[in-house]
C-alpha positions as CSV (number, residue, x, y, z in Angstrom):
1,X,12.6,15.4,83.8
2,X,15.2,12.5,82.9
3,X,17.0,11.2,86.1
4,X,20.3,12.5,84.3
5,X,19.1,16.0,84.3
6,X,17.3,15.9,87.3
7,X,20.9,14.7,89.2
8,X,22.6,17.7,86.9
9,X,19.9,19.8,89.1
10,X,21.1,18.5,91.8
11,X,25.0,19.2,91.7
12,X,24.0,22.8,90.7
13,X,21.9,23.3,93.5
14,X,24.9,21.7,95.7
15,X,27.2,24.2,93.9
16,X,25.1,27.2,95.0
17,X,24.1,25.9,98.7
18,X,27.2,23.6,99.9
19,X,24.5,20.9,100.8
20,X,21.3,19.5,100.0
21,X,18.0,18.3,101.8
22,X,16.7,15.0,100.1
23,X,13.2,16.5,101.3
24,X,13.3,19.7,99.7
25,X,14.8,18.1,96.8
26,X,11.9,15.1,97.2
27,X,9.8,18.7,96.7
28,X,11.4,20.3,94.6
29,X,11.3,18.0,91.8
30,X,8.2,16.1,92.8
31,X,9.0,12.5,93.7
32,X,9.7,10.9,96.5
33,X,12.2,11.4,99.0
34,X,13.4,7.3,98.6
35,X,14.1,8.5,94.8
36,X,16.0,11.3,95.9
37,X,17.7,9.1,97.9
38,X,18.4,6.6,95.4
39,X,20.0,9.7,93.2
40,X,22.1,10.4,96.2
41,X,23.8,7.1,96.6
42,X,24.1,6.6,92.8
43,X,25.9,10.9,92.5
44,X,28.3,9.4,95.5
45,X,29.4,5.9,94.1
46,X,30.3,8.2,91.1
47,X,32.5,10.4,93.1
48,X,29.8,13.6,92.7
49,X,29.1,14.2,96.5
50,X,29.6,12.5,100.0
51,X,26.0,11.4,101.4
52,X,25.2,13.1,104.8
53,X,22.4,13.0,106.9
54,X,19.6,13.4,105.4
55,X,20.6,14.7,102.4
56,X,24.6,15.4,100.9
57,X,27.5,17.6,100.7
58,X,30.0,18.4,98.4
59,X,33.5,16.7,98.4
60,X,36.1,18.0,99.2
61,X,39.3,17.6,97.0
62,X,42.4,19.6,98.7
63,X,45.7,19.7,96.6
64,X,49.3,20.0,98.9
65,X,50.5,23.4,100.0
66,X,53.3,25.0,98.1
67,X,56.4,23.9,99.5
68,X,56.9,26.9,101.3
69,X,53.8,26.8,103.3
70,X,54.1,22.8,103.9
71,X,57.5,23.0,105.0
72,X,57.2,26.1,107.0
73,X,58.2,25.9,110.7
74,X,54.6,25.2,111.7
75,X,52.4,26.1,114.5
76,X,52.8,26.1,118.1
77,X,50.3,23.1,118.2
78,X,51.3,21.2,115.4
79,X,54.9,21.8,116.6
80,X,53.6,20.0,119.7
81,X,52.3,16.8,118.1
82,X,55.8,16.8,116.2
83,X,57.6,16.8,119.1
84,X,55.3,14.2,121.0
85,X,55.4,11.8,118.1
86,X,58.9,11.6,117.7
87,X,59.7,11.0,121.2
88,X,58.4,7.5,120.0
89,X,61.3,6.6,118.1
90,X,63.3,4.1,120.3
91,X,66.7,2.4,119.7
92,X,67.0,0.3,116.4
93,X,63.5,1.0,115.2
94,X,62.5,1.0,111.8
95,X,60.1,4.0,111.1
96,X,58.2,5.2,108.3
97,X,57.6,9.2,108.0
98,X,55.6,10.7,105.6
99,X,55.7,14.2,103.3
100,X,53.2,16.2,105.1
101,X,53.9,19.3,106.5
102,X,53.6,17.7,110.5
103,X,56.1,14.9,108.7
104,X,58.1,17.7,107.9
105,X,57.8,18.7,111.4
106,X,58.6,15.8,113.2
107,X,62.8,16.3,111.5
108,X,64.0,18.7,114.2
109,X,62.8,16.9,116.9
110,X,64.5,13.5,115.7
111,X,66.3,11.5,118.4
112,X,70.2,12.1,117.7
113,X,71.8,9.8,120.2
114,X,71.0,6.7,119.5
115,X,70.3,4.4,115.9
116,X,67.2,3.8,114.4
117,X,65.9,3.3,110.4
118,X,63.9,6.2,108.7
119,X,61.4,5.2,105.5
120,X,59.8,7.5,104.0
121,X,58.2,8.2,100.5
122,X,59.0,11.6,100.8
123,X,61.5,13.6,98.3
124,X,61.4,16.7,100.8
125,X,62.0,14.2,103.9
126,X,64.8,12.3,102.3
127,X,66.9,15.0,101.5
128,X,66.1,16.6,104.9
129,X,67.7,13.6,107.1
130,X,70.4,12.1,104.6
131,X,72.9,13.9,106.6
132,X,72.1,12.9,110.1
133,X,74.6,10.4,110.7
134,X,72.3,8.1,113.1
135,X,69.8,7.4,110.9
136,X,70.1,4.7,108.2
137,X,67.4,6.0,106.0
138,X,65.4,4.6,102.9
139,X,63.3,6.1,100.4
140,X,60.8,4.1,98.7
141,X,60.6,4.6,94.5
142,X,58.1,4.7,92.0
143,X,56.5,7.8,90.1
144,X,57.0,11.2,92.0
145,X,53.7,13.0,92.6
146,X,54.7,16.6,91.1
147,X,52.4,18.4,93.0
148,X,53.0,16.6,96.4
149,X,56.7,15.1,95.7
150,X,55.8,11.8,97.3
151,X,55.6,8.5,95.6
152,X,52.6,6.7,96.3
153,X,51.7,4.9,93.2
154,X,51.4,1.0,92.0
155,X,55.3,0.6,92.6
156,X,55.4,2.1,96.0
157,X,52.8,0.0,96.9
158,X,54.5,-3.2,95.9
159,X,57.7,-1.9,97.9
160,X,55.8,-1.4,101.2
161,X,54.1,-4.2,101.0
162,X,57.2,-6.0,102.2
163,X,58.7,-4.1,104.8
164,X,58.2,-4.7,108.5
165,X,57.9,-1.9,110.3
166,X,57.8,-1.2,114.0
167,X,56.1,2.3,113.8
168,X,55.1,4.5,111.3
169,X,53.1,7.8,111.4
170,X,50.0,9.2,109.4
171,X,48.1,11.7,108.9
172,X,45.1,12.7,106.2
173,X,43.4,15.4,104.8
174,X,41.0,15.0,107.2
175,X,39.5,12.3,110.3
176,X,37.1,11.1,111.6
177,X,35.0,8.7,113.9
178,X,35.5,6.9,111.0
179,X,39.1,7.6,110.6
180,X,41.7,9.2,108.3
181,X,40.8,10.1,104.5
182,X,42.9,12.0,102.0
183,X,41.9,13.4,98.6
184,X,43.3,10.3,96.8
185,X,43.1,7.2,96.0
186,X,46.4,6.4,96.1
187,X,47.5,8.2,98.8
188,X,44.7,6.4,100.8
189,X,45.7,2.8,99.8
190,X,49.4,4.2,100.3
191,X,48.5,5.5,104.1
192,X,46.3,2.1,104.8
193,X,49.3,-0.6,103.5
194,X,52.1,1.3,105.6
195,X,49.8,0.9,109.3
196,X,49.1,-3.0,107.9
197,X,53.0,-3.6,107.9
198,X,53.6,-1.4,110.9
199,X,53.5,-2.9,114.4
200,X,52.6,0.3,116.0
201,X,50.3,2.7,114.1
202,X,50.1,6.2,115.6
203,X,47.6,9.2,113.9
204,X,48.7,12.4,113.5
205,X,45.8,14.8,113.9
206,X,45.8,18.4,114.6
207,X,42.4,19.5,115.7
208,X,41.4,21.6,112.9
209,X,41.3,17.9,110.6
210,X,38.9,16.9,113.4
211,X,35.3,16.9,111.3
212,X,36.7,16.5,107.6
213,X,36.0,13.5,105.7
214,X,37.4,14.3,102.3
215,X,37.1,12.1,99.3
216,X,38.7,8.6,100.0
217,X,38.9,6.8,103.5
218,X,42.6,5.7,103.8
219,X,43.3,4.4,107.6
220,X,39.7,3.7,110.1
221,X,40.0,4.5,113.2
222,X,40.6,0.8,114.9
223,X,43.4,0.7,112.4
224,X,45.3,3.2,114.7
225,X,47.1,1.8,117.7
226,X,47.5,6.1,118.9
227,X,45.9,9.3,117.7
228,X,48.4,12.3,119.1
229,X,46.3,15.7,118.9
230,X,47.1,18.8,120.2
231,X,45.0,21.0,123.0
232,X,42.6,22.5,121.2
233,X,41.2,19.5,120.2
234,X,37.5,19.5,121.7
235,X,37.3,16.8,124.9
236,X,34.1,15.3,123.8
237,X,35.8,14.1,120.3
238,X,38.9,12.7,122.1
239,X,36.4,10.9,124.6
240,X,34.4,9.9,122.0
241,X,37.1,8.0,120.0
242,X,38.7,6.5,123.2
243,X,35.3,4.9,123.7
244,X,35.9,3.2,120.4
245,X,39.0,1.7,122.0
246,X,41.6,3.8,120.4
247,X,44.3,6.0,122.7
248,X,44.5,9.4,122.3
249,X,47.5,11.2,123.5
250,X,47.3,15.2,124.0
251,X,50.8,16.5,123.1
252,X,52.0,19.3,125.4
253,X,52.7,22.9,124.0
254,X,56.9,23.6,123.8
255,X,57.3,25.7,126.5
256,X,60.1,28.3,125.9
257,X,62.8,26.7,128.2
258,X,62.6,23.4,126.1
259,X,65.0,22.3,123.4
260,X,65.0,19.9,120.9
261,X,65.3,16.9,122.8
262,X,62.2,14.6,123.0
263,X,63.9,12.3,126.0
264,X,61.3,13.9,128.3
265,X,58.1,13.6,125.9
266,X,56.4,10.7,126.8
């Protein structure tokens, strides 16, 4: 068998299983497990699968929401990272919000009492806050992702590039030990040139991203000054990512006697 077939052997096998065993492949085809191996790495540099220990899994590739589940009212937990992150916003800031859904989330809980700058590549988030009168608010241009409605491409990149932010706030498809990853290329380079420009960098992560490394690493983990989580988020992983010298905040659920106001977050 030719190395091209045997690796077209491989990805069906990976198809029908959801993972594969470089031994039992090493088996399988009879050769050795260091030529398995070597099929492995080559299958992953072309995109094919994510290497894992000791053999691989497939990639994952998520596309956005529809609108109206992205931009629902969210979760009691991810309601509760919302909330927590925007009490962050201080006086005069410059801020960069994204279009996810927990983005999305953050707009009710926006401080309204004081002035402060809002960027954002976000055609959803834009038109959300171009009315609140104290928020000077930018959206940064280039070609509009149709099935996202952000703008993360070439253009947006150059734009970023020469802003100075004080604190902006990311998320990803998925984190983790290693740090946040999205399903894109350019929404990963996107994510990664907004912390470098940002003097504070806080991580959005609700615990059900917590395991998922998707197709393209956008922000590692020491690129994050704060990772906000919510409670369900298993103790050992928040330990074990403060151990690699990164905070982790634990939002608090909303009770039902709290309002809007994020004065009392932090």
């Amino acid at each position: 068998m030719l190395a091209e077939e045997r690796r077209q052997a491989i990805i069906k096998i990976l198809e029908r299983d959801q993972k594969v065993v470089a031994r039992s492949l090493a088996r399988e085809f009879n050769i050795s497990v260091d030529s398995i191996r070597r099929d492995l790495t080559i299958m992953e540099e072309q995109g094919l699968l994510r290497k894992a220990y000791g053999g691989a899994v497939p990639i994952i590739r998520r596309v956005p929401l529809p609108d109206q589940e992205r931009y629902s009212e969210g979760s009691l937990l991810q309601n509760s990272i919302s909330r927590f992150a925007a009490s962050y916003i201080q006086k005069n800031d410059t801020v960069f919000i994204g279009g996810a859904g927990i983005h999305y989330g953050m707009l009710k809980y926006l401080p309204r009492h004081f002035p402060y700058t809002v960027v954002t590549n976000s055609l959803k988030v834009s038109q959300s806050i171009r009315e609140i009168t104290n928020i000077e608010s930018y959206i940064i241009g280039g070609k509009l992702n149709r099935l996202s409605g952000n703008v993360n491409d070439s253009y947006a990149l150059e734009q970023i590039r020469r802003l100075s932010l004080d604190v902006c706030f990311i998320t990803g498809g998925g984190i983790t030990l290693k740090g946040f990853s999205n399903s894109s290329f350019e929404a990963a380079n996107f994510a990664q040139a907004v912390c470098e420009v940002s003097n504070m960098a806080i991580g959005l992560a609700p615990h059900d991203k917590f395991g998922t490394d998707m197709f393209v690493r956008s922000v590692p983990i020491h690129g994050l000054d704060l990772i906000i989580t919510d409670q369900e988020t298993p103790q050992d992983i928040v330990e074990s990512i403060r151990k690699l010298g990164v905070e982790v905040a634990i939002a608090p659920v909303e009770t039902q006697g709290d309002n809007n106001s994020t004065e009392d977050c932090q």
